[in-house]
ROSE-193033 format. One record per atom (N, C-alpha, C): residue number from 1; residue in one letter; atom name; x, y, z. Coordinates in Angstrom, 1 decimal. Each point is the difference from the previous one (the first is absolute). Layout:
% residues N
- k,r,a,X,Y,Z
- NUM,A,CA,X,Y,Z $
...
//
This chain:
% residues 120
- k,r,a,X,Y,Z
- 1,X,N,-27.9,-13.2,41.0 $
- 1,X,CA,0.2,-1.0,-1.0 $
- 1,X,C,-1.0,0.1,-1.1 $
- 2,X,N,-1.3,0.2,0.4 $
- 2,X,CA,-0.9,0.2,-0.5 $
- 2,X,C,0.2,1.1,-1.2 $
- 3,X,N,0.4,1.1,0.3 $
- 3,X,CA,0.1,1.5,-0.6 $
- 3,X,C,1.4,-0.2,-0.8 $
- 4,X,N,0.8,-0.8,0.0 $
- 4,X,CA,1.4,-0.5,-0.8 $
- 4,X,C,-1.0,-0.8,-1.6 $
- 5,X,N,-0.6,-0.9,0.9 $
- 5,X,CA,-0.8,-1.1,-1.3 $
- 5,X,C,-1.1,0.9,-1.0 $
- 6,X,N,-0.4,1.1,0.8 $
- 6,X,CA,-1.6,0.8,-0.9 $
- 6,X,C,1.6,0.9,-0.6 $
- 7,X,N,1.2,0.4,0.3 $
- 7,X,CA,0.3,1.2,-1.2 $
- 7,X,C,1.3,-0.9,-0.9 $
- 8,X,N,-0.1,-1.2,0.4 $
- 8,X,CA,1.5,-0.9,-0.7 $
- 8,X,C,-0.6,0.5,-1.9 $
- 9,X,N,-1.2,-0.3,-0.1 $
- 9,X,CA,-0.5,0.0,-2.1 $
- 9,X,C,0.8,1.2,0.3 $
- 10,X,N,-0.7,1.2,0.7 $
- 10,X,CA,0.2,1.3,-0.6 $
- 10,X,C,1.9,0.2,-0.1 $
- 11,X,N,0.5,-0.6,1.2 $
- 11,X,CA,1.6,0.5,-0.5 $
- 11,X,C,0.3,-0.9,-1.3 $
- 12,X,N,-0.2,-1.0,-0.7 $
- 12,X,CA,0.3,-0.9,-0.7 $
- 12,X,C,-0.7,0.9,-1.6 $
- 13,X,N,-0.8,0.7,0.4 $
- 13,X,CA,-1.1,0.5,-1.1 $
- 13,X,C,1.2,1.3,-0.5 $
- 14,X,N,0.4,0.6,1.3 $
- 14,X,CA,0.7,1.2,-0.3 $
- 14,X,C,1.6,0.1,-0.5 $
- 15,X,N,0.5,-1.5,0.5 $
- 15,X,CA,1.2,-0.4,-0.5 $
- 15,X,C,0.1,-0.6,-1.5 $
- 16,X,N,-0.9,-0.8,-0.3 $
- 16,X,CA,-0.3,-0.1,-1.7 $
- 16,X,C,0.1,1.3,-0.2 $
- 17,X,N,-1.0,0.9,0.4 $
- 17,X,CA,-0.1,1.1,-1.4 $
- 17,X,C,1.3,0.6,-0.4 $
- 18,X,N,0.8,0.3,1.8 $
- 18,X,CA,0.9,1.0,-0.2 $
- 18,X,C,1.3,-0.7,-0.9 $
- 19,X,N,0.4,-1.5,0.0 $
- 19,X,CA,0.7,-1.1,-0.7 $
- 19,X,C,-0.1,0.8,-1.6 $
- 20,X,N,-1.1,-0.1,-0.2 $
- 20,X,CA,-0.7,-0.3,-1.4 $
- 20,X,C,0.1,1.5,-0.4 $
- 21,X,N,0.3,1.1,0.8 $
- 21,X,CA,0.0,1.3,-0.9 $
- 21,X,C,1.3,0.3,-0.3 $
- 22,X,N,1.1,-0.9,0.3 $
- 22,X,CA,1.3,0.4,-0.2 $
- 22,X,C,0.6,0.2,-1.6 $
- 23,X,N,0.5,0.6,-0.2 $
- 23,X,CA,-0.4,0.5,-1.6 $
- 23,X,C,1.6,-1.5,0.0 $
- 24,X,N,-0.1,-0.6,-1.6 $
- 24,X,CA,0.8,-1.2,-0.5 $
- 24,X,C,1.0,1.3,-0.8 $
- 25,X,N,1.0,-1.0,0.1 $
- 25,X,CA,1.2,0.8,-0.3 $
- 25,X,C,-0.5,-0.6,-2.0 $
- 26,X,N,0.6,1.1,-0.9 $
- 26,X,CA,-0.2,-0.3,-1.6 $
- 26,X,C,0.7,-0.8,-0.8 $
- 27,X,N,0.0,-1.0,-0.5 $
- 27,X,CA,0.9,-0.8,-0.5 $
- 27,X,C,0.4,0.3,-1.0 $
- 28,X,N,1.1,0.2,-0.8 $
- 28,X,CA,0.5,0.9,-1.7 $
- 28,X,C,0.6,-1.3,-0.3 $
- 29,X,N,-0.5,-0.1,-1.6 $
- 29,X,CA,0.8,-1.2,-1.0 $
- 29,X,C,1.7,0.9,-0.4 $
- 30,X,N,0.8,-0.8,1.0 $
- 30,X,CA,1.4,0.1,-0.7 $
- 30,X,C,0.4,-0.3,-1.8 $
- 31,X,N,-1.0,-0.3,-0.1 $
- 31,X,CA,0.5,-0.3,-1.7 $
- 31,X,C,-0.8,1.9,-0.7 $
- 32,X,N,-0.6,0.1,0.8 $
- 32,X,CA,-0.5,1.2,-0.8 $
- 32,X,C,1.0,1.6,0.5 $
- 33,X,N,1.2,-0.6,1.0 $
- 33,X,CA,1.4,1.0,0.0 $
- 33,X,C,0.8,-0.1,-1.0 $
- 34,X,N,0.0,-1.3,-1.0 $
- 34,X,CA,1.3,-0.6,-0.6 $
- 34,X,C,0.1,1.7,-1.3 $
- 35,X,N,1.0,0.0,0.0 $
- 35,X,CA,0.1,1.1,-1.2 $
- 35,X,C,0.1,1.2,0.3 $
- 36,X,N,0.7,1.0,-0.6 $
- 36,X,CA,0.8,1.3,0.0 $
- 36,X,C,-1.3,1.3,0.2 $
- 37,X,N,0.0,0.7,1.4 $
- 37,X,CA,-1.0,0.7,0.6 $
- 37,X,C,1.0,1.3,0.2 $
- 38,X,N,-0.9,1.6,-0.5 $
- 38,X,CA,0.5,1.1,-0.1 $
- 38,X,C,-0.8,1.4,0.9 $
- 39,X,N,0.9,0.8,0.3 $
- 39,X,CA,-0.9,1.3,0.8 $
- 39,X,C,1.2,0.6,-0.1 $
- 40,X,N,-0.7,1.0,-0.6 $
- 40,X,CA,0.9,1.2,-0.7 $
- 40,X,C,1.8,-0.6,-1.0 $
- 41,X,N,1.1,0.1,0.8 $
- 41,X,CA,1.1,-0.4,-0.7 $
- 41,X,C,0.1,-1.3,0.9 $
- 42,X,N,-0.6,-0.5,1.1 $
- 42,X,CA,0.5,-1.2,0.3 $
- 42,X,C,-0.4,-1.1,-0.2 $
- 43,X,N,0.5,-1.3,0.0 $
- 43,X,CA,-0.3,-1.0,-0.4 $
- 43,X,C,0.5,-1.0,0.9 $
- 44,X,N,-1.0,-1.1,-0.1 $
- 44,X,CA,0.1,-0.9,0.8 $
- 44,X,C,-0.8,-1.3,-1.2 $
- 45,X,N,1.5,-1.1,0.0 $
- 45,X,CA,-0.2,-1.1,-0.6 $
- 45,X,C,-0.1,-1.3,1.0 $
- 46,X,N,-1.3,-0.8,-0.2 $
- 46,X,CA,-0.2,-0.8,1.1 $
- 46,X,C,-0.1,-1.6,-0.8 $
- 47,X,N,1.3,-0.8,-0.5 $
- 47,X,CA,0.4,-1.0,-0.5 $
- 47,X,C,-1.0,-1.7,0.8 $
- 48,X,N,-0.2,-0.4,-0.8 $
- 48,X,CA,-0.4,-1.5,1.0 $
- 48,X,C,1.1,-0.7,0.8 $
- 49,X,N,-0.6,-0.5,1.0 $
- 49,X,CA,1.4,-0.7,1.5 $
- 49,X,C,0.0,0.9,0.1 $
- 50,X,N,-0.4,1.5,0.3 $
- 50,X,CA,0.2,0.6,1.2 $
- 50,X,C,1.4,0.5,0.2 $
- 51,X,N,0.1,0.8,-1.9 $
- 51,X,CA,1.4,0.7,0.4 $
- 51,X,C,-0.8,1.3,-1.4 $
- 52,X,N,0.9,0.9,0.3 $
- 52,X,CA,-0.5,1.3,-0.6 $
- 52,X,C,1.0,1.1,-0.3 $
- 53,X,N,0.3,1.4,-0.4 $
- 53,X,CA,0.2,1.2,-0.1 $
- 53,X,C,-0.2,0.9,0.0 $
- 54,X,N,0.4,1.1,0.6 $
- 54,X,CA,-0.6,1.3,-0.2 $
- 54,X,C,0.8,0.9,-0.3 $
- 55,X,N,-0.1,1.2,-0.3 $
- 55,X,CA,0.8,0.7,-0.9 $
- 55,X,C,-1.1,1.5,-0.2 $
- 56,X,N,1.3,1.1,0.0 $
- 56,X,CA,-0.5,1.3,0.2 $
- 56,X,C,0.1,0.6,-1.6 $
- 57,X,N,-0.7,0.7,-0.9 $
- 57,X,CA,1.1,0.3,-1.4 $
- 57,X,C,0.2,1.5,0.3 $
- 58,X,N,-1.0,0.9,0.9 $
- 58,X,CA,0.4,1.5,0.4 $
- 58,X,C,1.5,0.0,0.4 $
- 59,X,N,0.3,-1.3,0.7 $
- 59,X,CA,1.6,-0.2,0.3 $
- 59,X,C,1.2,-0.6,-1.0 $
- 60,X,N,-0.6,0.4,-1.1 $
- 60,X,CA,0.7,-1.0,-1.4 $
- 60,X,C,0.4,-1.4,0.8 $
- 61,X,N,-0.7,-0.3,0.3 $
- 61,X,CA,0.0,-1.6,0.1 $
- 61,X,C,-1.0,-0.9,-0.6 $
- 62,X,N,0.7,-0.8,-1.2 $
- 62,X,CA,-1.0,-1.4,-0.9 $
- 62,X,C,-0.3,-0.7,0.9 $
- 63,X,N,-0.5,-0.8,-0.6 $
- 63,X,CA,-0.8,-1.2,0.6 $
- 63,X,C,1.5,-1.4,0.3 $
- 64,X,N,0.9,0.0,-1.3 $
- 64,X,CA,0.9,-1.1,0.5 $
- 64,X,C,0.8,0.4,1.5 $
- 65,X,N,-0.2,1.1,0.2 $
- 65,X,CA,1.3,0.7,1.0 $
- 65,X,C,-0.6,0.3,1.3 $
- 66,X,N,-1.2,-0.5,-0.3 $
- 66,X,CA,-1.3,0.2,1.4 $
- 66,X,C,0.4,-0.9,1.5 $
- 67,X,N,-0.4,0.5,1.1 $
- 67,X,CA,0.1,-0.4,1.0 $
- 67,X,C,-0.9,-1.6,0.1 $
- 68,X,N,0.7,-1.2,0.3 $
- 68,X,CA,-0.8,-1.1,0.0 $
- 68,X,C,-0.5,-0.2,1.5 $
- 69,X,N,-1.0,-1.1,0.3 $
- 69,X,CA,-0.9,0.3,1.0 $
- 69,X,C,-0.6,-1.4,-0.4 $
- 70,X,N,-0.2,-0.9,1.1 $
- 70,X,CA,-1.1,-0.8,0.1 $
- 70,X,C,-1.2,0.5,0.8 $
- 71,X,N,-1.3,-0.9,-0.4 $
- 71,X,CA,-1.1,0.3,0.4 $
- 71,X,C,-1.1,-0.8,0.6 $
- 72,X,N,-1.0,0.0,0.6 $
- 72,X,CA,-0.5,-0.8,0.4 $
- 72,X,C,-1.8,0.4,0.1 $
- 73,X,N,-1.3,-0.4,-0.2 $
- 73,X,CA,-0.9,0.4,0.3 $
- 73,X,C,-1.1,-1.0,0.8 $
- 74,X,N,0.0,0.1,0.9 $
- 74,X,CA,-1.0,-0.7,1.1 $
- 74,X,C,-1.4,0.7,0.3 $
- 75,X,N,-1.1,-0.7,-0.6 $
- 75,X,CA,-1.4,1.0,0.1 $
- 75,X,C,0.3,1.5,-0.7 $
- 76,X,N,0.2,1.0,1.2 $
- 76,X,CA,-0.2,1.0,-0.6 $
- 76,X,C,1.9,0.3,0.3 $
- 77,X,N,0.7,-0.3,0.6 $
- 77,X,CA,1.1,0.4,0.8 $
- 77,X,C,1.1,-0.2,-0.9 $
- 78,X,N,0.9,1.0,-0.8 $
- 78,X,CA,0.4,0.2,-1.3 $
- 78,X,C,1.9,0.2,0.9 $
- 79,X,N,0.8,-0.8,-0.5 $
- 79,X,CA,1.2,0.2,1.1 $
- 79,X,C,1.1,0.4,-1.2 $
- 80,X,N,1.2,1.0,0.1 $
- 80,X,CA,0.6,0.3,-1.1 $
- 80,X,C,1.1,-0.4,0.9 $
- 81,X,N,1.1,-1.0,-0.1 $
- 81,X,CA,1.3,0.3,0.5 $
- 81,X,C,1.5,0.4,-1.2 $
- 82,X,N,-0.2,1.4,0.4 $
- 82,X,CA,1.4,0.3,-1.1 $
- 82,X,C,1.3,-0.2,0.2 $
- 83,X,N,0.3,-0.8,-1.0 $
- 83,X,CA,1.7,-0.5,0.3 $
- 83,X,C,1.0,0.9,-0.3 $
- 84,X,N,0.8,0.8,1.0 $
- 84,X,CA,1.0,0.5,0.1 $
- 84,X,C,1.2,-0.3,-1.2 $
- 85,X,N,0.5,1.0,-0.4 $
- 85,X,CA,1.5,-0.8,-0.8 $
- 85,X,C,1.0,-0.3,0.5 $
- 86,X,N,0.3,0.9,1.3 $
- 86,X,CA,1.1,-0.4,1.0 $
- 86,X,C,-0.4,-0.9,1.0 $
- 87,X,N,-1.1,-1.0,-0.1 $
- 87,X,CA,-0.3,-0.6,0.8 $
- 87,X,C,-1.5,0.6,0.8 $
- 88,X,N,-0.7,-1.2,0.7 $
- 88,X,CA,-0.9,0.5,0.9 $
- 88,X,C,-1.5,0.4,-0.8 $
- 89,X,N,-0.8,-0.4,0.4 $
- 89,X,CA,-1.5,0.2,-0.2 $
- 89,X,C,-1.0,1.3,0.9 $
- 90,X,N,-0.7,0.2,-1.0 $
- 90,X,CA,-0.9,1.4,0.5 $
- 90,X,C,-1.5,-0.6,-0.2 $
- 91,X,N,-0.5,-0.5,1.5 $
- 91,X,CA,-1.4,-0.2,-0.7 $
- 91,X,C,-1.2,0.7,0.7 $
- 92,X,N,-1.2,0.2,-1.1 $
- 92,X,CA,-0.6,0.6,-0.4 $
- 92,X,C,-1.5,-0.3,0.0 $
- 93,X,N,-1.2,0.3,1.1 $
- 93,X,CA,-1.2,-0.6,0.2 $
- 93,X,C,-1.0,0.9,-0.4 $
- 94,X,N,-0.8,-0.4,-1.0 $
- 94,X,CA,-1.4,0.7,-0.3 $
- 94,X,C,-1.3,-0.9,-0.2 $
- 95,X,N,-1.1,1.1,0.2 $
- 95,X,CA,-1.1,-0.8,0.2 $
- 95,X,C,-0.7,0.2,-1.4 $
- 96,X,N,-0.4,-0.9,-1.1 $
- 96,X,CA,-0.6,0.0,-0.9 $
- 96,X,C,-1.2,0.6,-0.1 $
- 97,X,N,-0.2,0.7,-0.6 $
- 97,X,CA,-1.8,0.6,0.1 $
- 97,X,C,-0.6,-0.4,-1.5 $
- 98,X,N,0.4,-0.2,-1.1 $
- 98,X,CA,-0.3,-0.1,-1.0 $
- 98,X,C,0.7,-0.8,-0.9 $
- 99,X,N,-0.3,-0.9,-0.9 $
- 99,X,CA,0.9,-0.7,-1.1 $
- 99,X,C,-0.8,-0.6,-1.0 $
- 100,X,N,0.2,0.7,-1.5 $
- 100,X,CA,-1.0,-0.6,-0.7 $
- 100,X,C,1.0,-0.3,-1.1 $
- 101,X,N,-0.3,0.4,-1.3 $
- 101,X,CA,0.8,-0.8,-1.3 $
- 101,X,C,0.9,1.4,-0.2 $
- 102,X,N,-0.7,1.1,0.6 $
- 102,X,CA,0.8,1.3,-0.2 $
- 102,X,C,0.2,1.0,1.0 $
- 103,X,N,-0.7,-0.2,1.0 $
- 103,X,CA,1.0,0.2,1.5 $
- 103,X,C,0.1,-0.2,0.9 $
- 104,X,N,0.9,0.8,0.6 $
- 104,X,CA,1.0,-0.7,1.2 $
- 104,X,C,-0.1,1.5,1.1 $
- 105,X,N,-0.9,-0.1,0.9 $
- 105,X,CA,0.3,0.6,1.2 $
- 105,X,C,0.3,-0.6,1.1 $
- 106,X,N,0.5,0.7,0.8 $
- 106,X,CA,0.7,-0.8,1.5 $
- 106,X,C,0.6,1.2,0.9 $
- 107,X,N,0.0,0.3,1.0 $
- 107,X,CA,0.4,0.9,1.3 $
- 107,X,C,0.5,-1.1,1.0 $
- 108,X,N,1.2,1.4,0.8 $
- 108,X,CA,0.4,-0.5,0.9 $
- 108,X,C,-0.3,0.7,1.3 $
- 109,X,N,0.5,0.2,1.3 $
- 109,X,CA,-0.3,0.6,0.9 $
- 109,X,C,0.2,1.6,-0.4 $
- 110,X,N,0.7,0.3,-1.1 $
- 110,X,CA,-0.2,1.8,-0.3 $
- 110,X,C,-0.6,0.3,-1.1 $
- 111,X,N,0.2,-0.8,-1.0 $
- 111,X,CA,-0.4,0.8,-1.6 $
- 111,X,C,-0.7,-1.3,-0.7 $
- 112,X,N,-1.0,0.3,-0.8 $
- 112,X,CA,-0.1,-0.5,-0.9 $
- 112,X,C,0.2,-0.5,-2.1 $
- 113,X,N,0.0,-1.3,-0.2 $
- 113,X,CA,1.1,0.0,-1.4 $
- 113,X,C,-1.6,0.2,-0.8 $
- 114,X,N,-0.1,0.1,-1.2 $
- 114,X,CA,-0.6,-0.6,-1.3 $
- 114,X,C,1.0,-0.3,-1.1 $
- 115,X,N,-0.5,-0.7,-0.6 $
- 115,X,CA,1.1,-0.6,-1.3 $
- 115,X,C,-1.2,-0.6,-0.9 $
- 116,X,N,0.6,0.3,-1.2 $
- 116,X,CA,-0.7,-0.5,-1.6 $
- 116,X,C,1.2,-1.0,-0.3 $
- 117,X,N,-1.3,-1.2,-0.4 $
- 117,X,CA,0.9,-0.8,-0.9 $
- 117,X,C,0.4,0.1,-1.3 $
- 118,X,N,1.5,0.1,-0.4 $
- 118,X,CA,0.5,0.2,-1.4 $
- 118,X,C,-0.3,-1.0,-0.8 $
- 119,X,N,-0.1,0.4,-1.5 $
- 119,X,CA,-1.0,-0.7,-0.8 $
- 119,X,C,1.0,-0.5,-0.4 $
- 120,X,N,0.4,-1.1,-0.8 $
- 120,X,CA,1.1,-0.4,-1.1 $
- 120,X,C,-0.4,-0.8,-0.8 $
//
């Protein structure tokens, strides 16, 4: 009992520290997604409420005729669900690494994105 009471600080000493090294997940201002973001011919338009577009032009595809998509951003966790035309949803999880007034990086479990914000 004795030898429990002399090492109880030390497990309490070692459980704080290892608590406290856990890295915090990054929090990104969703208002700094709002607006039309590009890398190479693609684009991705990110609307306020959490609804959006994307659109390819290497595929002669505009922007009116773009694939729609709502979106969501929690801390760093960036969710794309693309709405099907014949129905049905495709969604889509990345982890934000970066977001400023002019860009937009994010990876998923294989590739990594970057995107410039389009100026207007």
């Amino acid at each position: 009992m004795k030898k429990l009471i002399k090492y109880l600080p030390v497990l309490l000493i070692v459980a704080v520290f290892f608590t406290s090294c856990l890295p915090e997940e990054e929090v990104f201002d969703e208002n700094l997604l709002i607006g039309k973001w590009r890398s190479g011919t693609e684009y991705y338009r990110y609307d306020a409420g959490g609804n959006g577009v994307t659109w390819d032009t290497a595929d002669d595809v505009t922007e009116a005729e773009g694939q729609a998509y709502t979106w969501t951003l929690v801390k760093s966790e960036l969710t794309h669900i693309h709405i099907i035309a014949m129905g049905g949803s495709v969604p889509k999880v990345y982890k934000v690494t970066q977001l400023t007034e002019t860009t937009l990086r994010y990876e998923d479990d294989f590739d990594s994105y970057i995107y410039t914000k389009v100026v207007q």
